[in-house]
N, C-alpha and C positions, 0 to 999 in steps of 0.2 A: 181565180186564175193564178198561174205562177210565173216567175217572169226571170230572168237567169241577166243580172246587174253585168252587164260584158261595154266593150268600151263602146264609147257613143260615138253617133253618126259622124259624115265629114263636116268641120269648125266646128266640133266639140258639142254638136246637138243633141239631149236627149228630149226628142220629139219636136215641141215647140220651144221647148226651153234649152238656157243656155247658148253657146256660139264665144264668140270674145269681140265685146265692146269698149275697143280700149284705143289714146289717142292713138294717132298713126306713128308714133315716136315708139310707142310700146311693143309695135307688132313686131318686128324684126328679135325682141326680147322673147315675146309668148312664142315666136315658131321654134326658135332656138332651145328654149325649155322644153318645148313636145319634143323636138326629133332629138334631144339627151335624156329626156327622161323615156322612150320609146327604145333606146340604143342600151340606155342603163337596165332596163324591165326584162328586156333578152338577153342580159351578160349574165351569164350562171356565174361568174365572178362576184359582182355584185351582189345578188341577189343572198349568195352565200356571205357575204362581208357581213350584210343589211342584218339577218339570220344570229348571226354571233353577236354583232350586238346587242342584237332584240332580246336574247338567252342570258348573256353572260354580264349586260351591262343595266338592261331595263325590265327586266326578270321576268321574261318570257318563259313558259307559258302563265299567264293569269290563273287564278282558283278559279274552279266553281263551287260555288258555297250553296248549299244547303239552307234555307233560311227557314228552321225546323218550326218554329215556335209561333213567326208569322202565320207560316203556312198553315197549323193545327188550329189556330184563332181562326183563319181566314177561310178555310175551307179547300185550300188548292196545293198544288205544289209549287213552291216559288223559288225559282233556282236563280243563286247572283251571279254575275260573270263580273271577276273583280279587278277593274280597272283599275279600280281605287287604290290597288296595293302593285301598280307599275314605279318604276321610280321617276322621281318626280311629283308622284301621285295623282295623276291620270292620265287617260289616253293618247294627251297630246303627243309623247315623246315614241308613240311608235309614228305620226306622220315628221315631227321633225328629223329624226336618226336620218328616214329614207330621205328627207330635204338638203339635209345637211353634209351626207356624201353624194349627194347628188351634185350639189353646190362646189363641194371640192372637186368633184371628177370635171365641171364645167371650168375648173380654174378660179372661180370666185374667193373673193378672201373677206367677205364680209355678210353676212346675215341681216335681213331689217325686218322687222313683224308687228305686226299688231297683236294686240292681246286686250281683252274685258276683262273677266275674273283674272287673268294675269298669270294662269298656269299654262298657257300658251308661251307668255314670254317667257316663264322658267325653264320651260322643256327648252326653250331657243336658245336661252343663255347658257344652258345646262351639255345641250350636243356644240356649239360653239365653243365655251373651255372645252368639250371634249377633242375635239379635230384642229383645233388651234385656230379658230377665227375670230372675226369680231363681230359685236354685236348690238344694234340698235331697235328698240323695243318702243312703239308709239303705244301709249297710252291714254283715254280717256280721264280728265283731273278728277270726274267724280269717282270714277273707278279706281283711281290712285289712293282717293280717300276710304273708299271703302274695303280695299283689296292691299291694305297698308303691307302686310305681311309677304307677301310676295311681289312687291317692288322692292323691299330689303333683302328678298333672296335674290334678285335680279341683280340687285349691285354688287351684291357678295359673288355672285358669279361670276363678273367682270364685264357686266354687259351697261351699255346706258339706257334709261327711260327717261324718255321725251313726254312730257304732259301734253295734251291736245285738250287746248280751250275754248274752241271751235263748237257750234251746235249743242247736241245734248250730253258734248263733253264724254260722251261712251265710245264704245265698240266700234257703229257707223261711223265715226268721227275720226277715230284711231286707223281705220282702217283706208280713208280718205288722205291721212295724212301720210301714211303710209306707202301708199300707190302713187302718192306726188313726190316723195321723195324718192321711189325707185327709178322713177322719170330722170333721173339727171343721175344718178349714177349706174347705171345698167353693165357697166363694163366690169365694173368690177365688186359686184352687189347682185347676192338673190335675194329675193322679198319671198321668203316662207309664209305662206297666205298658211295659217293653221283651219279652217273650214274645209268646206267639200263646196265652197261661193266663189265667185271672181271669173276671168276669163277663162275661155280653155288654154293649159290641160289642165289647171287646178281642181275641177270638180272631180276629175275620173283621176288623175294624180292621187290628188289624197284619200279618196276611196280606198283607192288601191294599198295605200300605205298603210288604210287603218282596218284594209280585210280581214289582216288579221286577229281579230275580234270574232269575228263571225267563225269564219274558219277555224280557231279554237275552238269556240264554244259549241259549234255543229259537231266534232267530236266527243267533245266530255260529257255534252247533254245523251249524246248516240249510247256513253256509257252509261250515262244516268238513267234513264225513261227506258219502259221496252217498248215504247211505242217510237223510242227512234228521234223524235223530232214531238218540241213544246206545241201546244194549242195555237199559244200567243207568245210575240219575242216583244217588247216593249222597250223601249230607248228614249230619254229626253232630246230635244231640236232646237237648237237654237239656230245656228249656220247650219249643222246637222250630222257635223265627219263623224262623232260616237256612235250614232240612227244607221249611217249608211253602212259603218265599216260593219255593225252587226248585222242587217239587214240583207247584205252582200252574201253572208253564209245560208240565208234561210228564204229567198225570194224565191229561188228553183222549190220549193217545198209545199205544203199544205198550211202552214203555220199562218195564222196573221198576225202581220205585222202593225205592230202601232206607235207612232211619235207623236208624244207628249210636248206639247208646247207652253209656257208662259201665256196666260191672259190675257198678257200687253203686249204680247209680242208674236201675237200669233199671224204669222206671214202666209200657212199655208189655209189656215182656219178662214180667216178674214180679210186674206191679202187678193190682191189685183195681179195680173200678168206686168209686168214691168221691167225696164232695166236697173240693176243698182251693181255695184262696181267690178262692172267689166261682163255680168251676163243677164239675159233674161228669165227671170223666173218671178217668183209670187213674192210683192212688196206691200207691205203697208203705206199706203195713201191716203191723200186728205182728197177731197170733192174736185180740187184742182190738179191732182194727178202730181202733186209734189210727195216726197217720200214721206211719210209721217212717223214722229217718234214712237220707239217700244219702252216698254217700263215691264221690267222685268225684280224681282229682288234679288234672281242670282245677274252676275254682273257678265257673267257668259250667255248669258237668252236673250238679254236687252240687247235685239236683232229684228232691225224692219223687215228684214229678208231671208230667203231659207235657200240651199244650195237647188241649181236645178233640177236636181234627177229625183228630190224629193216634190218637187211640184209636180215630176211625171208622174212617179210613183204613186200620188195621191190620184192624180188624173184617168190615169188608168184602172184607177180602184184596186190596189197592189195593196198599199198601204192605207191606213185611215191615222188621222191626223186629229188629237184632243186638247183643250185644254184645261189646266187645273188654275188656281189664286193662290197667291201669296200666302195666303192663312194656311190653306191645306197643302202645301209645300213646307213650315214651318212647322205643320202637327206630323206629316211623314219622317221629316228629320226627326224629331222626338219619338217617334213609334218605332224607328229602326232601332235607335242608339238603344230605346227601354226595352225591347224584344229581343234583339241580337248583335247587339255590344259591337255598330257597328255605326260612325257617324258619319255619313255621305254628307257630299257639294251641294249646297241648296240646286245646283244644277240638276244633278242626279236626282234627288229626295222629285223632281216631277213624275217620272217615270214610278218613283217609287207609290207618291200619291193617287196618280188613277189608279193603280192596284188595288190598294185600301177601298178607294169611290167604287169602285168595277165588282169587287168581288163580291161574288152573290147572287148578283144581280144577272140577266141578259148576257150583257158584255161580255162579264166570268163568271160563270156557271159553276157552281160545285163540282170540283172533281178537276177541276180544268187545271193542265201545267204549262206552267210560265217559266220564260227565259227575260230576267230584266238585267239588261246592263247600267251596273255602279260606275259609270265614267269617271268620278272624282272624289276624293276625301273631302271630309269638313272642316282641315285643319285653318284653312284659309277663311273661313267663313265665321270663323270664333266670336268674334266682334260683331257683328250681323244677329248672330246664334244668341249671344248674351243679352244681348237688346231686345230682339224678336219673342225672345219664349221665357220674358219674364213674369 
């Protein structure tokens, strides 16, 4: 079936999932973001601002690369869509540019976010020096520790990170803390949720922000292939805005789609219908219906939860939803960087790994062409990378 990602029902539904679960102190904030970001989505002003930045600052349009040598090993054609070489060094910074004048058009003068792997909060800190705000960044300590490298670009950008020692000390935790601090200051304070999670409008917000992924790459590949459109578009999930933004350009299509998940953290694979911060969609649970921890190696997957329009999309059989391990997340980064001199996010390197598992087989079939989005670099990951594949 094909299915055309348009915005979701009234209080932010797609289907069962989603809506905005949030105290009653927040709600007067969340209607306030819809009808400016609804106000801002219509100004050709805007939209044209958004545009110039994307091009001239965050180096829009992305490559599509060729990944010749995978491909002749593997049997397919595997085309990259290279996130990895936005600035900043992934996709985050096409949903914060659109947050962050959004933010200023609303009169806000200060930015707060969570971030895991912590390229979230770089892109935050990064469009904040850019428009002149400020900037507070929740972070998970174990993630501080692992992700050491870009909490010192964080600082360097003039942003603070707040450690969150709370729980499993990750993402779920960062992002907890994060949501309780926008609670008291709302006046003068957006909370750039970086996901496609959280109440509405953030799940069809940042979709929106990060279509342009899809939309891209539904062009270059049109140039690329003459059959027009890939077999299969493949994307890693963790909250899932990389999944959806490319997903967005290829659901009206033939294509299937597939989101690769972590093993530990697979929400859409093993998870429960549930609330977790601010909407319903598919949570990892213990037997008591409490949220249960993700273990992920990249530190952006390590996510009990996935955004809602990905639990539709599974539901309705749009998408299908895999998981790969640690191991073979660790052997993709190495097979990319020894093949084609190119070193993805342990994030990315999932998307990259079913590839590897798939090809051949059923799944991918000889002959088949693929669209996988490289949402991130591995410059962050060094330390992880020198440990892991020694």
């Amino acid at each position: 079936m094909t299915v055309v990602m348009r915005e979701p029902a009234a209080g932010g539904r797609f289907g069962e999932f989603g809506g905005r679960y949030v105290p009653e102190s927040l709600v007067p904030a969340c209607l306030a973001l819809e009808q400016a970001f609804r106000d801002a989505w219509a100004d050709p002003a805007f939209r044209q601002e958004l545009d110039g930045h994307r091009r001239t600052y965050a180096g829009r349009p992305t490559a599509l690369t060729a990944a010749r040598n995978l491909s002749a090993e593997l049997g397919i054609t595997l085309l990259l869509k290279r996130e990895d070489l936005a600035h900043t060094g992934s996709h985050k910074i096409n949903n914060v540019l659109g947050q962050a004048l959004l933010a200023r058009r609303m009169g806000k003068t200060r930015l707060i976010a969570e971030t895991g792997a912590g390229q979230h909060g770089v892109a935050t800190a990064t469009a904040a020096a850019l428009f002149g705000l400020r900037a507070t960044v929740y972070m998970g300590a174990r993630d501080i520790e692992r992700q050491a490298l870009n909490v010192f670009r964080m600082n360097l950008l003039g942003a603070e990170v707040i450690p969150v020692t709370s729980g499993s000390r990750t993402l779920k935790d960062a992002t907890n803390e994060a949501m309780r601090a926008w609670v008291s200051a709302v006046e003068d304070t957006h909370f750039c949720l970086g996901s496609v999670a959280g109440p509405h409008p953030y799940p069809w917000m940042v979709r929106e922000f990060q279509r342009v992924i899809g939309d891209e790459a539904r062009g270059q590949v049109a140039a690329e292939l003459s059959t027009g459109v890939p077999d299969v578009v493949v994307a890693c999930v963790g909250g899932g805005s990389n999944a959806a933004g490319t997903f967005a350009g290829f659901a009206d299509t033939g294509a299937r789609l597939i989101g690769v998940e972590a093993a530990g953290g697979a929400a859409v694979s093993a998870g429960e219908p549930g609330v977790l911060h601010g909407s319903r969609s598919l949570v990892l649970q213990d037997r008591h219906g409490q949220v249960a921890e993700a273990h992920s190696i990249a530190a952006g997957l390590d996510y009990p939860g996935v955004g809602p329009e990905h639990a539709q999309l599974s539901g309705l059989g749009r998408a299908r939803y895999v998981t790969v391990t640690d191991d073979e997340v660790l052997a993709a980064v190495r097979r990319l960087a020894e093949r084609e001199g190119i070193i993805c996010a342990l994030e990315s390197a999932h998307a990259v790994a079913w590839v590897l598992r798939a090809a051949g087989t059923a799944e991918l079939p000889a002959g088949s062409t693929v669209l996988l989005t490289l949402s991130g670099r591995g410059d962050k990951d060094m330390s992880q990378l020198m440990e892991g594949l020694r």
